[in-house]
Structures are given as structure tokens and as C-alpha cells.
C-alpha positions as CSV (number, residue, x, y, z in Angstrom):
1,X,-18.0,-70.0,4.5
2,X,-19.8,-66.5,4.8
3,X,-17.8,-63.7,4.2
4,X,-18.2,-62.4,7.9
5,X,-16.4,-65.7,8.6
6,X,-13.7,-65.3,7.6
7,X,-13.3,-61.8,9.2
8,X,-13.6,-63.3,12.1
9,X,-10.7,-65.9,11.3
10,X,-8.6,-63.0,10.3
11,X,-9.2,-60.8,13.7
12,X,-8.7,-64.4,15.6
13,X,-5.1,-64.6,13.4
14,X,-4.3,-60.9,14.4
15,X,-4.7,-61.6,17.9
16,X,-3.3,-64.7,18.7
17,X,-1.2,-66.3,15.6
18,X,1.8,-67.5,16.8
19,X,1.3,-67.3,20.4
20,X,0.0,-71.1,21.1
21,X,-2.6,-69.5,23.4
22,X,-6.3,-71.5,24.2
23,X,-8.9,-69.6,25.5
24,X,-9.2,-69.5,29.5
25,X,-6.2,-71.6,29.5
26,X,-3.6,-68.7,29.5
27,X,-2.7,-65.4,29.7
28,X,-3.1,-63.4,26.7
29,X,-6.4,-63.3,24.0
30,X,-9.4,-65.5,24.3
31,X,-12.5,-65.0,22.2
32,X,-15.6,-65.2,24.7
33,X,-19.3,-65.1,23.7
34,X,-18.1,-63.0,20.8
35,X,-16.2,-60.7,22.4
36,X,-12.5,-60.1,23.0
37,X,-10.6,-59.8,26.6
38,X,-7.3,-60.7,27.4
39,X,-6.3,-62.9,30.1
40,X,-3.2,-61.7,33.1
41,X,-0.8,-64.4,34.6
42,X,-3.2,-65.2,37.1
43,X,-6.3,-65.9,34.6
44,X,-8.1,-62.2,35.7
45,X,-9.5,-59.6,33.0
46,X,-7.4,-56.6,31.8
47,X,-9.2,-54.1,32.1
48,X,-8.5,-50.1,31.4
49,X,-5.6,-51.1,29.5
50,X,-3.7,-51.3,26.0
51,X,-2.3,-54.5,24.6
52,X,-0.8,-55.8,21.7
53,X,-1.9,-58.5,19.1
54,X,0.4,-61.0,17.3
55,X,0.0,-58.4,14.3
56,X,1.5,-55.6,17.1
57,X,-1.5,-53.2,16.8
58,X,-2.6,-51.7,19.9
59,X,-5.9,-52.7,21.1
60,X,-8.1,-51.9,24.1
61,X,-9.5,-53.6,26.4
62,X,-12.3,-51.6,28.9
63,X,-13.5,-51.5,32.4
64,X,-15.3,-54.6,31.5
65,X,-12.4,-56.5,30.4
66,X,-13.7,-56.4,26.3
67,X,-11.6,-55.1,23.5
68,X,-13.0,-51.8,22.5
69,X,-14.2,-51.2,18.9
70,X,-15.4,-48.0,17.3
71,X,-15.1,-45.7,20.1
72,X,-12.7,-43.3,22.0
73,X,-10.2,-44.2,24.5
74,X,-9.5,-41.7,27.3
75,X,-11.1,-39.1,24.6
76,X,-7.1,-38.8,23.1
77,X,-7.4,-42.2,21.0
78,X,-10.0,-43.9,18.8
79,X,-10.3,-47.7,18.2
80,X,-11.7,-49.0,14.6
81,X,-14.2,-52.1,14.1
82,X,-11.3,-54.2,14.2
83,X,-10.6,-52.6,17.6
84,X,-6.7,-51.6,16.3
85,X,-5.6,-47.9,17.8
86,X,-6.3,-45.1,14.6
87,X,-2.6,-43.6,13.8
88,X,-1.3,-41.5,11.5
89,X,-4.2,-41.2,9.6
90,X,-7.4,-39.1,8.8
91,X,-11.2,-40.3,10.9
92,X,-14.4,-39.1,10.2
93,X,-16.4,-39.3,13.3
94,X,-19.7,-38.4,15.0
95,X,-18.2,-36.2,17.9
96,X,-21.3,-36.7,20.3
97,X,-19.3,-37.9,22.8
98,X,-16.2,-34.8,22.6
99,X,-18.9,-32.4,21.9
100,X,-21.9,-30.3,22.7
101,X,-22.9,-31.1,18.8
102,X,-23.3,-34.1,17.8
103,X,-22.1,-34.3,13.8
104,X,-19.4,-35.8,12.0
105,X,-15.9,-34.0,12.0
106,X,-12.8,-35.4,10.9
107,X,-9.9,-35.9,13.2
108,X,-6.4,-36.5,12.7
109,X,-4.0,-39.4,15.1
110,X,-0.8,-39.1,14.8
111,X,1.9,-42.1,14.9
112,X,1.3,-42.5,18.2
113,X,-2.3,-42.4,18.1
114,X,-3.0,-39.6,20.2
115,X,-6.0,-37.0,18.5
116,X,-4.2,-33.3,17.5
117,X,-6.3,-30.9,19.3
118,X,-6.2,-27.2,19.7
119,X,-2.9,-26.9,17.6
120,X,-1.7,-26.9,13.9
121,X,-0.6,-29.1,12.2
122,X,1.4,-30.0,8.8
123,X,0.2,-32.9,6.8
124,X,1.0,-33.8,3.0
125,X,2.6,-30.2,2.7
126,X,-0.6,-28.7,3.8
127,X,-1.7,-27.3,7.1
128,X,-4.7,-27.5,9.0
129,X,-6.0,-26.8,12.6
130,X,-7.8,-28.5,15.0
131,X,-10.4,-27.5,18.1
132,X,-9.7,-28.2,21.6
133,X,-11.5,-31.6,20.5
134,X,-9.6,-32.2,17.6
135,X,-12.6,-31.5,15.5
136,X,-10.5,-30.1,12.1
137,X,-11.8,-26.2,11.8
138,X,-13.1,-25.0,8.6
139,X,-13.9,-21.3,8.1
140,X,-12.1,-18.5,10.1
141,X,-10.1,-19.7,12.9
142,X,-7.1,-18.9,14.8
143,X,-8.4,-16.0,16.1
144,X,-9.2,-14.8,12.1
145,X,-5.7,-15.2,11.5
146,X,-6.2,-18.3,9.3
147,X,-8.7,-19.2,6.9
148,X,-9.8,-23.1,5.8
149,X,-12.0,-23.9,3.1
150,X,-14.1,-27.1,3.4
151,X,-11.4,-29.6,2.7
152,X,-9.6,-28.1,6.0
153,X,-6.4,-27.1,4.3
154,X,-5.5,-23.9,5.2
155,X,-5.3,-21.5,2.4
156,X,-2.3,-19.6,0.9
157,X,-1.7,-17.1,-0.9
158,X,-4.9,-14.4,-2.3
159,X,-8.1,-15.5,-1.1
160,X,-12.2,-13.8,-1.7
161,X,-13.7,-14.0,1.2
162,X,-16.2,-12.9,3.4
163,X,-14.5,-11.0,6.7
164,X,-15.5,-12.6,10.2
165,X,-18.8,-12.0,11.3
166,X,-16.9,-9.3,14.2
167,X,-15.0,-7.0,12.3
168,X,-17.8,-4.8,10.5
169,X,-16.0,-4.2,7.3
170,X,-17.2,-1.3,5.2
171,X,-18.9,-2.1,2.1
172,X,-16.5,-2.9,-1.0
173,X,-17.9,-1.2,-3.7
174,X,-16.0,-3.6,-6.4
175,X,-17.7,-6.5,-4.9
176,X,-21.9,-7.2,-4.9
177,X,-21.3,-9.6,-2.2
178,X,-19.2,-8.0,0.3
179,X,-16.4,-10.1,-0.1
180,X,-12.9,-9.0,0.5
181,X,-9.6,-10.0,-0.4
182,X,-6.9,-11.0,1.9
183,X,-3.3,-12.5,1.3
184,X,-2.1,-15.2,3.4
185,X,1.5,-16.6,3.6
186,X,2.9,-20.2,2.7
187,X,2.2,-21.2,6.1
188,X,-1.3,-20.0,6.1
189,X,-1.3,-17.0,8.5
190,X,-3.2,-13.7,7.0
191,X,-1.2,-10.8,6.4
192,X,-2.0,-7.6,9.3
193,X,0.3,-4.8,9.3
194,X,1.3,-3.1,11.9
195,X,-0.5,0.2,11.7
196,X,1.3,3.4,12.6
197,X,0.8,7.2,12.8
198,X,-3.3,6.9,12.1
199,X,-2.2,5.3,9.3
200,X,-5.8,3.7,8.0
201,X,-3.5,0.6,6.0
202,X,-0.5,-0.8,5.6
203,X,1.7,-1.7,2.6
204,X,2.9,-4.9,1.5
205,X,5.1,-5.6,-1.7
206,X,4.0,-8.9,-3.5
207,X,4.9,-10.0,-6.8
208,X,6.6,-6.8,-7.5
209,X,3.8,-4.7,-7.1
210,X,2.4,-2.9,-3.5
211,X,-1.0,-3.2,-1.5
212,X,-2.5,-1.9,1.2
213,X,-3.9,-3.5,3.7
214,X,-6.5,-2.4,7.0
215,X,-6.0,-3.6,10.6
216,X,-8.2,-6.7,10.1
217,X,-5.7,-7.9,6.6
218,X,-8.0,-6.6,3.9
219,X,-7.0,-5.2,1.2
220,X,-8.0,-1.5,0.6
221,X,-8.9,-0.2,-2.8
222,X,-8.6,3.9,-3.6
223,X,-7.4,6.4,-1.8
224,X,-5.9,5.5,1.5
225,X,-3.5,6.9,4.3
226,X,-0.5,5.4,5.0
227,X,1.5,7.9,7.0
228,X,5.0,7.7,7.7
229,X,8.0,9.1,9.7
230,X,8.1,13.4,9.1
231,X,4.9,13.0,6.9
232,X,2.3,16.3,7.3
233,X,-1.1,14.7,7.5
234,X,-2.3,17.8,5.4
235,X,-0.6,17.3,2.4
236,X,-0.5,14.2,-0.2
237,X,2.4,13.2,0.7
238,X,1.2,9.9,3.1
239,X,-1.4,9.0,1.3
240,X,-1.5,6.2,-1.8
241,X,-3.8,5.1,-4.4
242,X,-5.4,1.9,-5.0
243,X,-6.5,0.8,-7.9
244,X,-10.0,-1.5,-8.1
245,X,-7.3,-4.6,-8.3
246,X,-5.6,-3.2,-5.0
247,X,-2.7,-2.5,-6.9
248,X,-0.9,0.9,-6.7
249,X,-1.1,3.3,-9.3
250,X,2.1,4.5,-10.7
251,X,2.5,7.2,-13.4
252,X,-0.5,9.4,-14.5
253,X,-3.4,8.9,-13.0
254,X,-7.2,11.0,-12.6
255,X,-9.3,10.5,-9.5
256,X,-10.9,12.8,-7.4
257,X,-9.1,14.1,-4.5
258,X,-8.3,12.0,-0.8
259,X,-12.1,13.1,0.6
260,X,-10.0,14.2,4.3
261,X,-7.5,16.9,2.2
262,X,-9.0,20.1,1.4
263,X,-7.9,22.7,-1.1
264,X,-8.6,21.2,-4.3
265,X,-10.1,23.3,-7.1
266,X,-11.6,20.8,-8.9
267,X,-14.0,17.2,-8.3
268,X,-11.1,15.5,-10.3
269,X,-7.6,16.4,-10.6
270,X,-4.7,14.8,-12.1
271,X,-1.8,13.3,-10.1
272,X,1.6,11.0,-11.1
273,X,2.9,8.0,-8.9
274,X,6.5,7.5,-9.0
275,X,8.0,4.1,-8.2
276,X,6.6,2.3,-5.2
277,X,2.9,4.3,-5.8
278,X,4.1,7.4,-3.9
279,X,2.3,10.7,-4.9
280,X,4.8,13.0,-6.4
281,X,4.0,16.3,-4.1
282,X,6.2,19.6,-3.7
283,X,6.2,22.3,-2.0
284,X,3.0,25.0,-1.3
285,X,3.3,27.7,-4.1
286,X,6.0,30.1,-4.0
287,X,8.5,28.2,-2.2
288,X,9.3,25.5,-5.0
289,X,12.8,24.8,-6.1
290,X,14.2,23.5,-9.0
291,X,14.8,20.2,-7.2
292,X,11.2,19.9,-7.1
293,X,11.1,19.7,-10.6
294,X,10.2,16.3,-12.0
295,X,10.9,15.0,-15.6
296,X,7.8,12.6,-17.6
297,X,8.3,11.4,-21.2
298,X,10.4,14.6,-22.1
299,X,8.9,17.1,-20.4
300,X,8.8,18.8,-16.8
301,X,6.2,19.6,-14.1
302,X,6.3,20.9,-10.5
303,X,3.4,19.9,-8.1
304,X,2.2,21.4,-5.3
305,X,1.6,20.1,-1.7
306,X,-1.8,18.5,-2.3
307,X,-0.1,16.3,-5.6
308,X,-1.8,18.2,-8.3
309,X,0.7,19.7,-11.3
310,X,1.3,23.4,-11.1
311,X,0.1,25.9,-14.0
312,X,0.8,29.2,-14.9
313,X,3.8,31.2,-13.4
314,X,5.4,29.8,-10.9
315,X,8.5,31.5,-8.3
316,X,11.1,28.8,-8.1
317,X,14.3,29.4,-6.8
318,X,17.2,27.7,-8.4
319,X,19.2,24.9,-6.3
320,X,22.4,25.6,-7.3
321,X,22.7,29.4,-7.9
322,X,20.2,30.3,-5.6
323,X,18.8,32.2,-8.0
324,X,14.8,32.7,-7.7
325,X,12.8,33.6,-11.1
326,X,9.5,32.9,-13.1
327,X,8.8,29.8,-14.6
328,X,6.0,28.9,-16.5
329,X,3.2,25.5,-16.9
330,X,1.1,25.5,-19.2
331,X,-2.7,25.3,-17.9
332,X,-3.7,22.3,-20.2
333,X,-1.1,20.1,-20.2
334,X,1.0,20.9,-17.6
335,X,4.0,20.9,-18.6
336,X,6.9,23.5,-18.1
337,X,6.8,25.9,-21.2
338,X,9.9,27.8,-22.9
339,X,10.5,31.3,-25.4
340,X,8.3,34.2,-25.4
341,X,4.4,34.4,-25.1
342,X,1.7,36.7,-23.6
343,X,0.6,36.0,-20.7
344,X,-2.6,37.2,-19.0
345,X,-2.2,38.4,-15.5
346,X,-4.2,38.2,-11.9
347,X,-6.1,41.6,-12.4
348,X,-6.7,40.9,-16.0
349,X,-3.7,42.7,-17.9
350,X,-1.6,40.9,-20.3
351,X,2.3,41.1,-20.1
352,X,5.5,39.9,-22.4
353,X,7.1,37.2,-20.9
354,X,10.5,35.3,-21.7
355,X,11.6,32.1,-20.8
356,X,14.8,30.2,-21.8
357,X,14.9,26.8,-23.0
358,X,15.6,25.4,-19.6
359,X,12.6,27.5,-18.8
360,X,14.1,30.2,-16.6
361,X,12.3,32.9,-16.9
362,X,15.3,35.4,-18.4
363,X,16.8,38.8,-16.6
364,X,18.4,41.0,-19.0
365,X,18.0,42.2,-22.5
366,X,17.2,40.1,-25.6
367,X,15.9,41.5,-28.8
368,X,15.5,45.3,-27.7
369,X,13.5,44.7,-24.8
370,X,14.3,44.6,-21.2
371,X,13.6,41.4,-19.0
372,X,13.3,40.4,-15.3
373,X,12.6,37.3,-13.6
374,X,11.1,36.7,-17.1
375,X,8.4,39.6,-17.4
376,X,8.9,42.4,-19.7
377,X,10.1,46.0,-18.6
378,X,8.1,48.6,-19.7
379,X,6.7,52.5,-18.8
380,X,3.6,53.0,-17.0
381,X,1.5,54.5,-19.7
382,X,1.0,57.9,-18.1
383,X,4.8,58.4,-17.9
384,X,5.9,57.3,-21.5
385,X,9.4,57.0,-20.2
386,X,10.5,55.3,-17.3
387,X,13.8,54.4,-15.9
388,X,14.1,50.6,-14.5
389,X,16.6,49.8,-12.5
390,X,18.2,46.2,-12.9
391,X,20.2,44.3,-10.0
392,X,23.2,43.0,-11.5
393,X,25.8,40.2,-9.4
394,X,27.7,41.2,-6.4
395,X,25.3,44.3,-5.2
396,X,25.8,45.9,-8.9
397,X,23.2,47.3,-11.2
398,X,22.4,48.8,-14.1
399,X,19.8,51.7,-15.2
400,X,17.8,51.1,-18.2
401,X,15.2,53.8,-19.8
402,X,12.2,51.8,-21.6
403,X,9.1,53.2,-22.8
404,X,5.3,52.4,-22.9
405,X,5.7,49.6,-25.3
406,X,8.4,47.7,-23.6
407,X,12.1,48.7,-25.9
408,X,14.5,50.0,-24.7
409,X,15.3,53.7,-25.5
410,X,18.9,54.2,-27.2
411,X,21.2,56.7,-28.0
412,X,19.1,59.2,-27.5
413,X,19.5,62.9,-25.4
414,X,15.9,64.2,-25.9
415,X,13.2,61.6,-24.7
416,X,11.3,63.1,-21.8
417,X,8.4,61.6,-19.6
418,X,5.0,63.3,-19.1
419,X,6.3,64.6,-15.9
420,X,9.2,66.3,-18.0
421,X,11.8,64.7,-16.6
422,X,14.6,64.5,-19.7
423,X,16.7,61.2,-20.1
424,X,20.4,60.9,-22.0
425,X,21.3,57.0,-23.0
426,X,24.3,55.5,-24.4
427,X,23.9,53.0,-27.4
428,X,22.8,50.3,-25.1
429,X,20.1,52.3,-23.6
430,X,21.6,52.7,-20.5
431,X,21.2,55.8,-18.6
432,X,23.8,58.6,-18.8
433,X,22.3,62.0,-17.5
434,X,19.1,63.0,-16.2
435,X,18.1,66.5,-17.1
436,X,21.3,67.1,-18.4
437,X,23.2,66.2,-15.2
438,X,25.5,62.7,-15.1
439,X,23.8,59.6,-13.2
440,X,26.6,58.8,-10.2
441,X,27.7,54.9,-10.5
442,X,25.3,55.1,-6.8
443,X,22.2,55.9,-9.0
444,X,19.4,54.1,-8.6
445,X,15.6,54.5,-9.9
446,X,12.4,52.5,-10.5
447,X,12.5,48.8,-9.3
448,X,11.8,46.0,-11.9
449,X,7.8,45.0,-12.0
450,X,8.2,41.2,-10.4
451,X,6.2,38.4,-12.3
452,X,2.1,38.4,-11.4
453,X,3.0,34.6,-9.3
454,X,-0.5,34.9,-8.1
455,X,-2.6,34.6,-11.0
């Protein structure tokens, strides 16, 4: 017997094993001029109707009274050569018939045979959507929410693609093609933040590390704004950096300067990223305190409000005492600097300076010269003498006499300035009598010369 014989046998056994039915004779299946109908209780057609064989498969039998094979049912369910209802399995089909375009799609009928359309669904641990004619969507989909690849499967995790043909993305320059990269959870949905205060991206913390995203889910590489609550857009302070992985930088980093901030002095300037990628920022010059002092490998540096470190001298007023004084960074590397050094001033002039170990610039007297706010007391050169007053704690002072080269003048009852003023010290070189009459405990004379701050 041919082998289409014995198909034929074996669809004959589906339908009507067991069921002692003769064709015509009774209701049920009959085989007529090669075709299947089934029979009522009154020897009529079915028509437009399911039925069962002796295997229990669903069959069809149409408006002609035939089983259907290999085509849809009420465009929900789809019948196979052996005319059985497809369920819980994959079809590829020509969708002529559900479509404008006619091409094969694959489809997906669930247990009960009905076609998934315009929904997701979840099968083998993988998820995968489906048109309003249950053609499975490759591509961007979901309102480019969801991404497929061509084996329909939604994809997870970091994904290279191309952005939707209607979002206009900017060209990557990390990436000859255009390309992008987006992250998409376990489920399959793209990551979007929810952008905020003209925030251009928003963050997201995977595997430890932060990225940025735009309004469309991909991933931003440089400089970007993030904003945040209390954050002034003119300073560094809501703004991140990217690096060409998408990853934020943390620690040390060169790169010129956020193109929308101004008041940089140079193309590229250095900045540090603490912990999470923030921009370590401070305060504008002048109004720094030693809060805003922040401690790298051993050493300290202060930055400004744009995120660059702070050089030369620097007014910073101490947290705890409220004391304000000098401090000084050094223009190469940055870092705060301690002990005595020269130091050249805004209009060209150099001056002694002393700074403690903690780097406080000193007030007082150390090694037979006179300090304040770290800068060395000394004469005007056309008065070889000069008397410098020094504010002590609670509203006190005392008065010191120091001459053109910066020491203090002691034990002495003869020194007298170019304007012949004569000055009487005590061993400490403080100020006893001016020409020859006692200085009152009230006394007070020439102010300290402040730090040059603005170099």
C-alpha cells in the first residue's frame, strides 16, 4: 500500500475508531468523495461548527458541511492538513488572509487554540509579542518600549541597536554606525527615566556601577545634566560624566569642561568623582570652608563651583572655630601645601608666607617674624619702621613694631621711622612708648596687610 494510504487509514481511525459509525448511515463522520463532513441526528450536514474525532481533536467542519484543513477558522483558530485545531504550539503561516501583506509570520495558539494577538505573551521563559493579527513582531514594538530580534524573543538586558526610525538620535560618536545602547529588564521593557528639572538623562545603577540614560532609553556617553532637588544649573554640581562605556567616572578624571558652563580658564581641566560619579564642587572663591575640604591618597584639595581644584591662596574660614585665614594649593598639583615659602602676589610682588601642618595659614610670631592670616608683617619701605597691630581673642590685641625686612624689632628705645616717629619695645617686640610717651592698653595702630586671595 502507498504511503498516502495509509494516511488516509490513520485520519479514517482518528475520526471514527470506536464509534461503529457507516457512512450516510448515522450521525457522526463519513468520508464522501474524499472529503470529511459529519452527519446530525437527522442525517443533515454540520456546518459552521467544531466537533470532535475518536482521537478528541477538534475539527471543523465549514459552510459546506467539509472538515476544514490548512486554513483559519473565524480568523482566531487555524486547522492543520489533518484538519486537528493548532494549540499550544508555534505556526508559520502565509497571513494573506489576516493581512494587507501577504508573507509568512509565525503565530502562537494557545491550549485552547485561540491565536494571541495584540498582547504579550510568556513562552519557554521567554517573551514575545504579537500584532493585532497575531503576526509575532520582530524589531521595535510596543510603542519602542520592547525590542525583538528575528527569533521574536524579546531581548533583556544591554542591547546595540539602532533607535526607531522617529526619535532622531544625535550621532554617537563611539559608534560608525549609529547604534545605541539601551538596557532592558527581565521582562523585556527598555529602561526610560523619568526626566526632571531639564535634566537631559537619567541615572540608573546596574551591576554596581551608574548610567545615564535620555528620554528615549539610550544611554548617554560624556558630559551630561542630571539635575536634581536645590541644584544651581550654573555650577557642576548636577551634571555627571560618562565615560565612552557609559559608565560614570569616579576619582580623577581630565576632560574639557560641560560645553553649557562657562568660566573655565582652560580647554581641559581636571575634576574628581566621588562615589556614585558626582563632581566634587565647593563653594565660589572666597567663601570656602574647611568642610569643603576633601581628602585623595594623603593629601587635600578644595574645588570651586565649576568642579575644578583650587590653586594658590585661598580664604577659608574654619568650621569649628570660625576662624577665617589663608590657605594655600599648589598650582601643579593641587594639593593643599604646609611651612614657609615665597609666594608671588596679584600685582607682581613677592611675600613670606607661613602655613602650619594642617595648612592654616599662622597668626602670630614664629622665628622672629610677625604673621597674619599666614602672610608676613613687614614696613613699608619708605617708613623703615612700622607698627602692626595684631587682633588677639575676645576684642584684645597686641602692638608689634617690625621693620622693612619683616623681624620684629626688640628691646630697643631708639628705632625711628623716616617720618621720625621714635618707637620703645619690650623684649618681645611689643610696643611700650611712642616718642617717649607710654602706649594706653586702648592703643591701636597700623592694621595687619591681609593675604593677596586674588592672585
Amino acid at each position: 500500500m502507498k504511503k498516502k494510504g495509509l494516511l488516509i487509514l490513520g485520519l479514517a481511525a482518528a475520526l471514527t475508531a470506536g464509534s461503529g459509525i457507516t457512512a450516510m448511515a448515522a450521525a457522526g463522520w463519513a468520508s464522501e468523495n474524499g472529503q470529511w463532513v459529519y452527519y446530525d441526528n437527522f442525517g443533515s450536514y454540520v456546518t459552521n461548527e467544531w466537533k470532535r474525532g475518536a482521537d478528541n481533536q477538534w475539527r471543523y467542519l465549514n459552510s459546506r458541511g467539509q472538515m476544514a484543513v490548512n486554513s483559519w477558522v473565524d480568523e482566531e483558530y487555524y486547522v492543520d492538513s489533518n484538519g486537528v485545531m493548532v494549540a499550544g504550539k508555534w505556526m508559520k503561516l502565509n497571513s494573506n488572509i489576516r493581512s494587507l501583506t501577504a508573507s509568512d509570520h509565525w503565530y502562537y495558539f494557545q491550549d485552547s487554540g485561540k491565536v494571541v494577538t495584540n498582547s504579550w505573551k510568556k513562552i519557554d521563559n521567554k517573551w514575545y509579542h504579537f500584532d493585532a493579527d497575531g503576526a509575532m513582531e520582530t524589531g521595535w514594538m510596543d510603542d519602542n518600549m520592547s525590542y525583538a530580534k528575528d527569533d521574536g524573543a524579546a531581548v533583556t538586558g544591554w542591547q546595540k541597536l539602532l533607535p526607531p526610525d522617529d526619535q532622531g538620535e544625535e550621532r554617537n560618536p563611539f559608534d560608525e554606525d549609529d547604534r545605541r545602547w539601551y538596557y532592558f529588564n527581565s521582562s523585556g521593557k527598555k529602561f526610560v527615566p523619568d526626566l526632571k528639572d531639564d535634566a537631559v538623562c537619567g541615572e540608573k545603577r546596574i551591576d554596581g556601577t551608574y548610567y545615564c540614560f535620555n528620554g528615549n532609553g539610550a544611554m548617554q556617553t560624556g558630559w551630561a545634566y542630571v539635575g536634581g532637588s536645590n541644584v544651581d544649573p550654573n555650577t557642576i554640581s548636577g551634571y555627571r560624566f560618562y565615560d565612552a562605556n557609559g559608565k560614570a567616572i569616579t576619582g580623577w578624571y581630565s576632560a574639557a569642561p560641560p560645553r553649557d558652563l562657562t568660566g573655565y580658564e582652560n580647554e581641559v581641566e581636571w575634576f574628581y568623582f566621588v562615589k556614585g560619579g558626582v563632581p566634587k564642587a565647593g563653594p565660589s572663591k572666597g567663601n570656602a570652608t574647611s568642610s569643603d575640604f576633601l581628602r585623595v591618597s594623603g593629601k587635600t584639595y578644595l574645588f570651586n563651583e565649576l568642579g575644578t581644584p583650587a590653586v594658590g591662596l585661598q580664604r577659608v574660614k574654619d568650621k569649628s572655630s570660625g576662624e577665617t585665614t589663608a590657605y594655600y594649593f599648589d598650582p601643579v598639583s593641587c594639593a593643599m601645601i604646609s611651612g614657609k615659602m615665597t609666594i608671588q602676589e596679584g600685582d607682581g610682588t613677592k611675600a613670606q608666607y607661613y602655613f602650619l601642618s594642617s595648612g592654616k595659614g599662622f597668626t602670630g610670631v614664629q622665628s622672629g617674624s610677625l604673621y597674619y592670616c599666614g602672610k608676613q608683617q613687614a614696613a613699608d619701605g619708605s617708613l623703615k619702621y612700622e607698627v602692626i597691630t595684631l587682633p588677639g581673642s575676645n576684642g584684645s590685641h597686641t602692638n608689634y613694631l617690625v621693620n622693612s625686612s619683616g623681624k620684629i624689632v626688640k628691646n630697643t628705645s631708639s628705632a625711628k621711622d623716616n617720618d621720625g616717629n621714635k618707637y620703645t619695645t619690650d623684649r618681645n617686640g611689643i610696643v611700650t612708648k611712642v616718642n617717649g610717651e607710654a602706649v594706653g592698653a586702648g592703643a591701636t595702630f597700623g592694621a595687619p596687610r591681609e593675604p593677596d586671595y586674588w592672585e
